[in-house]
C-alpha positions in Angstrom: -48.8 27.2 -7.4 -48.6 23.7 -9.1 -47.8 20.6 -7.2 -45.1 19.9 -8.9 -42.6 23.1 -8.6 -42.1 25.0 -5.3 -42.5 28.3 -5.1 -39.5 29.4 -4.1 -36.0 28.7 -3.0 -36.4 29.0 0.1 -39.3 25.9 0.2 -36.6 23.8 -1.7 -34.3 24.2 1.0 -36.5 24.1 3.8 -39.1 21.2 3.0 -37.5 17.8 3.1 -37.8 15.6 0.2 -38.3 12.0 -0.1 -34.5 10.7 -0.7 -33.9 13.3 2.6 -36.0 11.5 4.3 -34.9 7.9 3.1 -31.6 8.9 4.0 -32.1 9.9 7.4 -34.0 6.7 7.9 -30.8 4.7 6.9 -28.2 6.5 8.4 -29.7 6.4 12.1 -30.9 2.5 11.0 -26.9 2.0 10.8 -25.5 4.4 13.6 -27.8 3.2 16.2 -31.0 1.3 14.9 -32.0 -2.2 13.4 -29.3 -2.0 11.1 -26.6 -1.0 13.6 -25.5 -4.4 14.4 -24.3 -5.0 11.1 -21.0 -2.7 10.4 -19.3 -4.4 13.4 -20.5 -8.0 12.8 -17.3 -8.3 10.8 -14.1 -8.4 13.4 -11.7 -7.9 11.0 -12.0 -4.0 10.8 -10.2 -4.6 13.8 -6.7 -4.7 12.0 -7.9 -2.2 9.6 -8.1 0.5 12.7 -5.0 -0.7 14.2 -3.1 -0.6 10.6 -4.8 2.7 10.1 -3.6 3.9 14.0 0.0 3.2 12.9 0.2 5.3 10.2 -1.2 7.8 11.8 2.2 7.5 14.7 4.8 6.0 12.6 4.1 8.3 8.9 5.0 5.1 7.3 3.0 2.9 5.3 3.5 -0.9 7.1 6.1 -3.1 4.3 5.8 -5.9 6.8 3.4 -7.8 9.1 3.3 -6.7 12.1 0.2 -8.3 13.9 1.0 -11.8 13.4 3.8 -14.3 15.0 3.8 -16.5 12.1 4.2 -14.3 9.4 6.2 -11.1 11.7 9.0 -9.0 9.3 7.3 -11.0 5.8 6.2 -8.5 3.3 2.9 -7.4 3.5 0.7 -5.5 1.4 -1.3 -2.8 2.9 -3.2 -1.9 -0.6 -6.5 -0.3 1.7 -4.0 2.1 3.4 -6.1 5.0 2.8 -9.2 4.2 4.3 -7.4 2.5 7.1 -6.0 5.9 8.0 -9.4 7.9 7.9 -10.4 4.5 10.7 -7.6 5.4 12.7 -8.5 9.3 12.6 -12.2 8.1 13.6 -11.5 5.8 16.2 -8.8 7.8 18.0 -11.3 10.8 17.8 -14.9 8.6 18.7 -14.1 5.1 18.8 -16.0 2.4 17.6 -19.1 5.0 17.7 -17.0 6.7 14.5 -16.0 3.8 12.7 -20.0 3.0 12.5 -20.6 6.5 11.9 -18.6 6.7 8.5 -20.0 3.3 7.7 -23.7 4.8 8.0 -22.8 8.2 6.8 -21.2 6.0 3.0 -24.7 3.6 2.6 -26.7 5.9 3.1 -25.3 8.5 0.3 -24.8 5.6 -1.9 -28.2 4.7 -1.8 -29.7 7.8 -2.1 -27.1 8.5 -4.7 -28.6 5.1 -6.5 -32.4 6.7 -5.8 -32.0 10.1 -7.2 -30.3 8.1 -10.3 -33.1 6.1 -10.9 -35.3 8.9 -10.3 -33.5 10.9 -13.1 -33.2 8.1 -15.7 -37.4 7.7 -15.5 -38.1 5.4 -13.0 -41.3 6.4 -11.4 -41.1 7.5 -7.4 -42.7 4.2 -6.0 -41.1 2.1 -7.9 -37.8 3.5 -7.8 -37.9 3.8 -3.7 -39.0 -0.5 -3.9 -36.0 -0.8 -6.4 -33.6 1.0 -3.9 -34.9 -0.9 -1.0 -34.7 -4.2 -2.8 -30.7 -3.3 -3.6 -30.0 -2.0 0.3 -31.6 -5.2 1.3 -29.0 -7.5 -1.2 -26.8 -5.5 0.5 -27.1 -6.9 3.9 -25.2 -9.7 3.5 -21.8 -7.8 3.2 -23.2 -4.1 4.8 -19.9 -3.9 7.3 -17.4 -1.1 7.9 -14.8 -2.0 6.0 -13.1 -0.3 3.0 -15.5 -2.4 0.4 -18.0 0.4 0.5 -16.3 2.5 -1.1 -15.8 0.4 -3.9 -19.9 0.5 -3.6 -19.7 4.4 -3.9 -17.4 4.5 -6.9 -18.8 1.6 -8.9 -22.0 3.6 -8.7 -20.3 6.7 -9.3 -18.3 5.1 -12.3 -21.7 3.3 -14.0 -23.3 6.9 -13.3 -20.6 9.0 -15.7 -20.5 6.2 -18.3 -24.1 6.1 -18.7 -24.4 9.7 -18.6 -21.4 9.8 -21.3 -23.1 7.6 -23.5 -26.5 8.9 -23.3 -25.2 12.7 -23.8 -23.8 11.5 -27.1 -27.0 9.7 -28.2 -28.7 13.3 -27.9 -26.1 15.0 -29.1 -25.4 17.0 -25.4 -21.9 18.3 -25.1 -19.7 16.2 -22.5 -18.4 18.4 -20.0 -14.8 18.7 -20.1 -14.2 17.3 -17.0 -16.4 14.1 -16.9 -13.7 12.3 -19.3 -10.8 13.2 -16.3 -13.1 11.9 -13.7 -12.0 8.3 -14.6 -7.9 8.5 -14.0 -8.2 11.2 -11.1 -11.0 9.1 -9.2 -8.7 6.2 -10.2 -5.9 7.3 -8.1 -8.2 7.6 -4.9 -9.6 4.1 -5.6 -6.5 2.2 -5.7 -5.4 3.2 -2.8 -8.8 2.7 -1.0 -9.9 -0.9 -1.9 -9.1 -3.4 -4.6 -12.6 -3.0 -5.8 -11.0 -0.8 -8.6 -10.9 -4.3 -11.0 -14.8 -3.8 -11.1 -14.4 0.0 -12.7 -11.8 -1.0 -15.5 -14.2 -3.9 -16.2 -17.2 -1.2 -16.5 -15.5 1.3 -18.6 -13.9 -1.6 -20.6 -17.4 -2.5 -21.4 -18.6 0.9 -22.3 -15.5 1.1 -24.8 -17.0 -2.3 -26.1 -20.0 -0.9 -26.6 -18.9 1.8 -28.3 -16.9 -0.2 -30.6 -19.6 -2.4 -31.8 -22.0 0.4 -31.8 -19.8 2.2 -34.3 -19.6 -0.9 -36.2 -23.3 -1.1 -36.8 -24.1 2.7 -36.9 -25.7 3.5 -40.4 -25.9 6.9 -39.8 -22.3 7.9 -41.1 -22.4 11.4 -39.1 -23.9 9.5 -35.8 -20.8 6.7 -36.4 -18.1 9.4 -36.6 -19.4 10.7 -33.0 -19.4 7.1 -32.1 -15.9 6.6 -33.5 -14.9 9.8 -31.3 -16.6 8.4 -28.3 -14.5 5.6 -28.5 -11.1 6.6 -29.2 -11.2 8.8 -26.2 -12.6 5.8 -24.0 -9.8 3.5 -24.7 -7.3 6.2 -24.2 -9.3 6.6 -20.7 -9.0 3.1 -20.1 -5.4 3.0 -20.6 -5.1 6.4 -18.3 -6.9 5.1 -16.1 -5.0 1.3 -16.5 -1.7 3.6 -15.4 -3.8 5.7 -12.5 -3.6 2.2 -10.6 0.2 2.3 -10.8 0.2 5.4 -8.5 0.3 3.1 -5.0 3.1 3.1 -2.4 3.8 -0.8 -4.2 3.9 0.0 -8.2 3.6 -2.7 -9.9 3.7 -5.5 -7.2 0.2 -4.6 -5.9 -0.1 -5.9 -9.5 1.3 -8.9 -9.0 -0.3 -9.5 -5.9 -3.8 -9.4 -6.5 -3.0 -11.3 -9.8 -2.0 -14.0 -7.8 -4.4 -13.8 -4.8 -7.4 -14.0 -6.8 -6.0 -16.6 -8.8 -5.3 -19.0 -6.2 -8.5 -21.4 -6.3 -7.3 -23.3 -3.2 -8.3 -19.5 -1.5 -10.9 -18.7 -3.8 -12.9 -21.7 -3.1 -12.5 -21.5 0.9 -12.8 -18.3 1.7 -16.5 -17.4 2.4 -17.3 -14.1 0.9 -15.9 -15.2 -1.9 -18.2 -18.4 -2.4 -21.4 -18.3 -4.5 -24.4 -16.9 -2.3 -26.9 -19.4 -0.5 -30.2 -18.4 -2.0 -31.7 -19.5 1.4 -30.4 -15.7 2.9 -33.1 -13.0 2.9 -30.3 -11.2 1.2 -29.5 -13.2 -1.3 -33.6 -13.8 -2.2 -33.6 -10.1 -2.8 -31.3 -10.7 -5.3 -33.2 -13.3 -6.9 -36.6 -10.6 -7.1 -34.2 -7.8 -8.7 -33.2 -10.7 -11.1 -36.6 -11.2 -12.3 -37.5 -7.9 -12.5 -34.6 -7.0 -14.8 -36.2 -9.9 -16.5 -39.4 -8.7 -17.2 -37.6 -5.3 -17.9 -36.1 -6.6 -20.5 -39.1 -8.9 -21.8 -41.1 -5.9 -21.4 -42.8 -4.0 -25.1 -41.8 -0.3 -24.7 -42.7 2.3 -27.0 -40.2 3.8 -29.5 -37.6 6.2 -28.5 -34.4 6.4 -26.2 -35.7 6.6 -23.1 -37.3 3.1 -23.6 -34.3 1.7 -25.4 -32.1 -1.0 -24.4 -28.9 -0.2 -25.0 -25.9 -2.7 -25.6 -23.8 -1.3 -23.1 -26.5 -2.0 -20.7 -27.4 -5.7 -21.2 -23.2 -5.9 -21.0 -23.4 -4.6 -17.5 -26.3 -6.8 -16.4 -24.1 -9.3 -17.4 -20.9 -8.5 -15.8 -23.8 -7.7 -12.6 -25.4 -11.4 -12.6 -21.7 -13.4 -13.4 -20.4 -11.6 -10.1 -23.4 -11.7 -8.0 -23.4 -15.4 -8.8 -19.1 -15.9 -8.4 -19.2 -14.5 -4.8 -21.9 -13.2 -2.1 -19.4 -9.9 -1.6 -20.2 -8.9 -5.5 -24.1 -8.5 -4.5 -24.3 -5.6 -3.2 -22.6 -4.1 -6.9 -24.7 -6.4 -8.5 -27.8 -5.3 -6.7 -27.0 -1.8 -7.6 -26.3 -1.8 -11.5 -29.3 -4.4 -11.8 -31.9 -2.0 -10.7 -30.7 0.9 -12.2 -30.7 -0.6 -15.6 -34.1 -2.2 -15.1 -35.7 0.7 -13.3 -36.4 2.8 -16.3 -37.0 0.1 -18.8 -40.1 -1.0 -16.1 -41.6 2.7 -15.7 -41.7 2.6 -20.0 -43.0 -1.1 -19.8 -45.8 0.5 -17.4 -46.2 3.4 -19.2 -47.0 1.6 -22.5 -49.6 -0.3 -20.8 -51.7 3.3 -21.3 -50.9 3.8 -24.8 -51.8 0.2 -25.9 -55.2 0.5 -27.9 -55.9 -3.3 -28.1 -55.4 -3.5 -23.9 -58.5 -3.3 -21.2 -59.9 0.1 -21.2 -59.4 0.0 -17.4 -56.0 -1.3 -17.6 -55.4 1.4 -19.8 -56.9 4.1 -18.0 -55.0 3.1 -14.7 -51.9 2.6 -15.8 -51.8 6.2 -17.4 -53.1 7.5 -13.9 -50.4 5.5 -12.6 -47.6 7.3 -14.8 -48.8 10.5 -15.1 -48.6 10.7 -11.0 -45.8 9.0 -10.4 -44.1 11.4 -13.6 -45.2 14.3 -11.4 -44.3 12.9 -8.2 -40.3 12.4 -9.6 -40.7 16.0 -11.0 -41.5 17.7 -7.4 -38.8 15.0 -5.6 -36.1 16.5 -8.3 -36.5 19.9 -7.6 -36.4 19.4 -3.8 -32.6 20.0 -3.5 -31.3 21.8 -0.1 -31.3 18.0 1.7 -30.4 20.7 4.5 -32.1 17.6 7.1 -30.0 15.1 5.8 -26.8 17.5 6.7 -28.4 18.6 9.8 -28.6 15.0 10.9 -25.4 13.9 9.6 -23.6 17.2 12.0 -25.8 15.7 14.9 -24.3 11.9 14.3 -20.9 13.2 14.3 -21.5 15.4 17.5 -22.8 13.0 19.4 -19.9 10.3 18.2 -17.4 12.9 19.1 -18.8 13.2 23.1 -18.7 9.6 23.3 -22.1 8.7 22.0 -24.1 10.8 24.8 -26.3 14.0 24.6 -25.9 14.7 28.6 -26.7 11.9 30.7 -28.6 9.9 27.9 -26.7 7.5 25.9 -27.6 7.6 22.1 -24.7 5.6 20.2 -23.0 3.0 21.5 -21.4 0.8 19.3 -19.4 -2.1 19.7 -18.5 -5.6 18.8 -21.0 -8.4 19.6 -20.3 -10.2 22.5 -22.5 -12.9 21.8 -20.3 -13.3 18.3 -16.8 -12.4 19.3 -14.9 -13.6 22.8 -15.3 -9.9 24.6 -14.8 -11.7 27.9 -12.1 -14.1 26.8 -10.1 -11.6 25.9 -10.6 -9.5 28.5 -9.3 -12.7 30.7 -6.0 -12.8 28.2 -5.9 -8.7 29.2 -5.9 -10.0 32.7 -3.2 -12.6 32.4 -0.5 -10.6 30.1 2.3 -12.5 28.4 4.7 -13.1 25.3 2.8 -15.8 23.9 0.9 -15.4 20.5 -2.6 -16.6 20.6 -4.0 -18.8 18.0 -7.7 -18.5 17.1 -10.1 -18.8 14.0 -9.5 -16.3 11.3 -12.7 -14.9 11.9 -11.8 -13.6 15.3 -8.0 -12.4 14.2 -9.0 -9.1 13.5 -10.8 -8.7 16.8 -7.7 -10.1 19.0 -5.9 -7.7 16.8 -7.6 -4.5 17.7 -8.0 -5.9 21.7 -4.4 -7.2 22.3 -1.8 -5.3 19.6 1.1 -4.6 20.3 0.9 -7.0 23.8 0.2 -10.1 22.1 0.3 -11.2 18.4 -2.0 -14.0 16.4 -1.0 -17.0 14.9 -3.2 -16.5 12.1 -5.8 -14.0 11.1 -8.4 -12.8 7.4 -5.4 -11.9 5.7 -5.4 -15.0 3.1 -3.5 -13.1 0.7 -0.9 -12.3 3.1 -0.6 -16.0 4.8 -0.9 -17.8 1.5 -2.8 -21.2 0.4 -0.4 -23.3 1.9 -0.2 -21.9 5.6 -4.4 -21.8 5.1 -4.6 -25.4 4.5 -2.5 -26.0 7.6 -5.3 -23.6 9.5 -8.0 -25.4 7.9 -6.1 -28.9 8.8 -6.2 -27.8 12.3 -9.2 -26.6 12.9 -11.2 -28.9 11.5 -9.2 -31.4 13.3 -8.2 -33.4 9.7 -5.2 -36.1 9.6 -2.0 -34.9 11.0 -3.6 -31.8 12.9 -1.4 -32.6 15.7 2.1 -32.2 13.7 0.4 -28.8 12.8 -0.5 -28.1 16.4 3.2 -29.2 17.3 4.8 -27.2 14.5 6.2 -30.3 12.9 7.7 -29.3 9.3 8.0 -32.2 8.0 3.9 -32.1 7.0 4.5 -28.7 5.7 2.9 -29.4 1.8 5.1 -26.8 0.7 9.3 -26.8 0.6 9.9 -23.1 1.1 7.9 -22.7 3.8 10.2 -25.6 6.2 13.2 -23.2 7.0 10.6 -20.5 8.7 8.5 -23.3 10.3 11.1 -24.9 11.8 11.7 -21.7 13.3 8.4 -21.1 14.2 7.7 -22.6 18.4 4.5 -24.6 19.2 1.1 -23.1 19.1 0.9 -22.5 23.4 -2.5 -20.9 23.9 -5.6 -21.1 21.6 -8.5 -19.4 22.0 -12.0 -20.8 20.1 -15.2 -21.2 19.7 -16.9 -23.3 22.8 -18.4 -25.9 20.5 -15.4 -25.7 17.9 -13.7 -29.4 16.7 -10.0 -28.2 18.0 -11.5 -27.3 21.4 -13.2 -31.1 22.1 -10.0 -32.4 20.6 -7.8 -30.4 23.2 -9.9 -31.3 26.1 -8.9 -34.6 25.3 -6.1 -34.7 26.4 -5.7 -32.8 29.8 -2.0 -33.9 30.4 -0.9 -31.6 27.3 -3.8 -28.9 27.8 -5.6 -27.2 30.3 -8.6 -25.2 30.3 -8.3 -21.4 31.6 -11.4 -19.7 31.1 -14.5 -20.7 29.3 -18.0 -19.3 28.7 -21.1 -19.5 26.2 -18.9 -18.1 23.3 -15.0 -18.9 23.5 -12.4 -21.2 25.3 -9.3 -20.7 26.2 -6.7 -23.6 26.5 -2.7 -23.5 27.3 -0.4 -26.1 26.7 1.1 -27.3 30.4 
C-alpha cells in the first residue's frame, strides 16, 4: 500500500484526517475551551436572541423598535432577521449553551473550509495548517456569536467559486452549470443574514474586472473569446446578483439605509469595530505576519506555469483584503482569510523553486526538494481522507449535550454564559429584584445584555444599534457619558441642546433619564455621586452601579 492512498473506503471513512482533527480542536476550543469565552464577550447578541425570540411568537418581522424608550414605535430595520431567528430557535431549545454551539459549530467549518482550500490550491500541509492558524488567530479580535460569521462563511465560499471559475477557464475545465447560479441564489440567503453581502459584490465585481482587463490584453484570440465569454456572463451575475439583494422584507430601503449608515463619518469614526485596528493586539500582529508573508509571496521567483502564476484578479483581492483590514478591526478576520489563501500557494512554488534552482546551495537545494516532495505527499493522503465521520460524531455530541442543558449525568460539560466580571450579572439581577416602569440608561456596550435580562419588563435608553439611534442621539450618549459641556441638559432631557431640529418635538416628549446603571469607575458615575441630593446609590459592586434620581 503507498502512504499516500488508503486502501480502501472504509479507511477513508474511518481514520481521521488532519482538517478532522483541527476541527474538533476548534469547535470544543469555542463550546467549552480556551476559546469559549469569546462568542459571549460581545453583549449585544443579547437583542439579536430577543429579536430572533419574537419572530419566532409574533410571525412578524419587527418594523419598529421595540427594546428602547427613546426610540419605541420609530422604524427600525431588522436587516439580520434570519439568523436572529435560528438564535431564538437555539436559545429557546439550549440557551446560551446553543447560541455558543452554532457560533463554534460556523468557525470551525470555515476554517477547515479555508484549510482544505489551501490544501487544494498547493499549499503544502505544514504550511498551510500555520497559514490557517495565523487567519483564526486575526480572527480573535471579532470571534463572537453574532450574525458576522456568516458573512466569514460566504466571503470564503464566494472567493472559493470565483477562483475556481477563473482557474477552470485558464485550463480549459467546463464550469458546472450550477456554479454561475450559486452567486444570486446564495445572494438571497446573505441579505437577509448579515450586511456583509457589500463584501461579495465587491469580490465578484473584481473578478468581472479582471476579466475585462484580462480580455483586453489576451493575445491568444481563441483564449480572449473565452475570456470575453467569462465576462459577459459575470457582469450579468453581478447584476443578478445586484437584484438578489432586493429580495428582503425592506426592498429598497435596506438600500437606503445602509447607504446612509456607513456613510455617516460622525458613526464611522466612533464606533469601535469600525476604527482601524491597534497593532499592539495579538490579533491584529497576526495580521501584520500574514501581511508579510503575502509579501514575500508575491516577491517570491516561482517557476513557470499556472500553478505558480500571479493572477490579476488576485493582487485585486489582496488589495480590497489589506484596504479593509486596515479601515476597521471587524474586516480582519475576511482579510485574514483571502490574504492567506492567495499567498499560500504562491509560498509552497516559492519553496519549491528553491530545489530546482541550479545556481542555489547543493544543501539548500536538496532540502527544500525533501521538503516539497513530503509535504506534496502529505496534502495528497490529507485529500483523500474524506468521511470527517469524527468531526460529525463530535458535532451530534455538542448539540446533545447543549440540548440536556450542558450535562452528560451529573457532570457539567458546557456552560456558557455572559461574563460577570465584564457585564453587571449582579446589577441586573438587583433591577430583577426591584421591578418597575422606568427605562434604564447604560453604556451601549451593555444595551444588548439589559436587553436580553430585562425585555419586555424594562426598556434601555440607549443600546449598539447606531444605525437605528442615529449620529445625533449618539453624540448626546457620547456627551453624557463622557461627562462633556452641557451633559446635565442631556441628563435632564433639555431640548433646547438637542444639535439637531427634528429631533426637539420627540425629545421634548421624552421624561428625564431616572435610573442609570454603569460601569463602577465610569465619568457619569463620579459625576452622579456628586451630587447626593439629586442621586442616590442603590447597589454597587466591582463591575456596575446603579444610581436613581430621588
Amino acid at each position: 500500500m503507498k502512504p499516500t492512498e488508503p486502501n480502501s473506503a472504509l479507511l477513508r471513512l474511518l481514520l481521521p484526517s488532519v482538517r478532522d482533527i483541527i476541527f474538533i480542536f476548534i469547535f470544543w476550543s469555542v463550546l467549552t475551551g480556551p476559546l469559549s469565552n469569546l462568542p459571549l464577550a460581545d453583549p449585544d447578541i443579547g437583542w439579536h436572541i430577543r429579536t430572533g425570540e419574537q419572530i419566532l411568537a409574533t410571525h412578524a418581522l419587527p418594523r419598529t423598535d421595540p427594546f428602547s424608550s427613546t426610540m419605541q414605535g420609530q422604524p427600525w430595520f431588522a436587516w439580520e432577521w434570519l439568523y436572529d431567528v435560528a438564535l431564538g430557535i437555539l436559545h429557546r431549545a439550549a440557551g446560551l449553551n446553543g447560541i455558543v454551539f452554532l457560533c463554534a459549530a460556523l468557525v470551525a467549518t470555515i476554517f477547515v473550509i479555508l484549510l482544505s482550500q489551501l490544501l487544494k490550491r498547493g499549499t503544502s500541509l505544514f504550511l498551510a495548517v500555520v497559514l490557517m492558524l495565523l487567519a483564526e488567530i486575526a480572527a480573535r479580535i471579532h470571534l463572537y456569536a453574532r450574525p458576522h460569521i456568516v458573512s466569514w462563511l460566504f466571503s470564503l465560499l464566494w472567493f472559493v467559486a470565483l477562483d475556481t471559475w477563473e482557474r477552470w477557464d485558464v485550463l480549459h475545465k467546463k464550469v458546472p452549470r450550477w456554479l454561475p447560479w450559486f452567486f444570486p441564489l446564495s445572494m438571497v440567503l446573505w441579505v437577509n443574514l448579515h450586511g456583509g453581502w457589500l463584501f461579495g459584490m465587491a469580490l465578484l465585481g473584481i473578478y468581472t474586472v479582471a476579466a475585462w482587463v484580462e480580455s483586453v490584453r489576451e493575445r491568444d484570440p481563441f483564449a480572449a473569446i473565452r475570456i470575453q465569454h467569462r465576462f459577459r456572463a459575470m457582469v450579468l451575475l453581478w447584476l443578478g446578483s445586484a437584484a438578489a439583494t432586493f429580495a428582503n422584507p425592506y426592498g429598497w430601503r435596506l438600500h437606503s439605509h445602509i447607504y446612509h449608515y456607513l456613510g455617516d463619518k460622525f458613526l464611522m469614526d466612533r464606533i469601535d469595530e469600525f476604527r482601524s485596528p491597534d497593532f499592539h493586539d495579538w490579533a491584529v500582529r497576526s495580521f501584520a505576519l500574514i501581511l508579510m508573508l503575502t509579501v514575500l509571496a508575491f516577491a517570491g521567483n516561482r517557476p513557470a506555469g499556472v500553478a505558480g502564476k500571479l493572477q490579476l484578479s488576485h493582487l485585486l483581492v489582496a488589495l480590497l483584503a489589506v484596504y479593509a483590514g486596515f479601515y476597521s478591526s471587524r474586516n480582519l478576520p475576511i482579510s485574514a482569510m483571502l490574504l492567506v489563501l492567495i499567498a499560500g500557494p504562491l509560498l509552497s512554488a516559492n519553496l519549491a523553486s528553491l530545489g530546482q534552482r541550479p545556481s542555489g546551495w547543493k544543501w539548500l537545494r536538496a532540502g527544500a526538494a525533501r521538503i516539497s516532495s513530503f509535504s506534496d505527499r502529505m496534502a495528497l493522503q490529507e485529500l483523500e481522507l474524506r468521511g470527517h465521520l469524527w468531526a460529525i460524531t463530535m458535532v451530534a455530541f455538542g448539540l446533545v449535550v447543549c440540548l440536556h442543558g450542558g450535562s452528560i449525568g451529573s457532570r457539567v460539560l458546557i456552560h456558557a454564559q455572559f461574563d460577570p466580571k465584564k457585564v453587571p450579572v449582579k446589577a441586573v439581577d438587583f433591577l430583577q429584584q426591584h421591578p418597575g416602569p422606568q427605562p434604564v440608561f447604560s453604556t451601549d456596550t451593555w444595551g444588548g445584555y439589559l436587553i436580553y435580562r430585562l425585555y419586555p419588563a424594562r426598556q434601555v435608553v440607549v443600546d449598539d444599534r447606531h444605525d437605528l439611534y442615529g449620529s445625533a442621539r449618539v453624540r448626546r450618549y457620547l456627551i453624557l457619558t463622557q461627562g462633556e459641556a452641557g451633559w446635565r441638559k442631556v441628563l435632564d432631557r433639555v431640548p433646547d441642546h438637542v444639535p439637531d431640529n427634528d429631533l426637539r418635538d420627540r425629545d421634548e416628549q421624552e421624561q428625564a433619564i431616572r435610573i442609570v446603571l454603569l460601569p463602577a469607575d465610569s465619568t457619569l458615575v463620579s459625576l452622579l455621586r456628586e451630587l447626593p441630593k439629586d442621586w442616590q446609590v442603590s447597589y454597587e459592586d466591582s463591575v456596575a452601579v446603579v444610581l436613581e434620581r430621588r
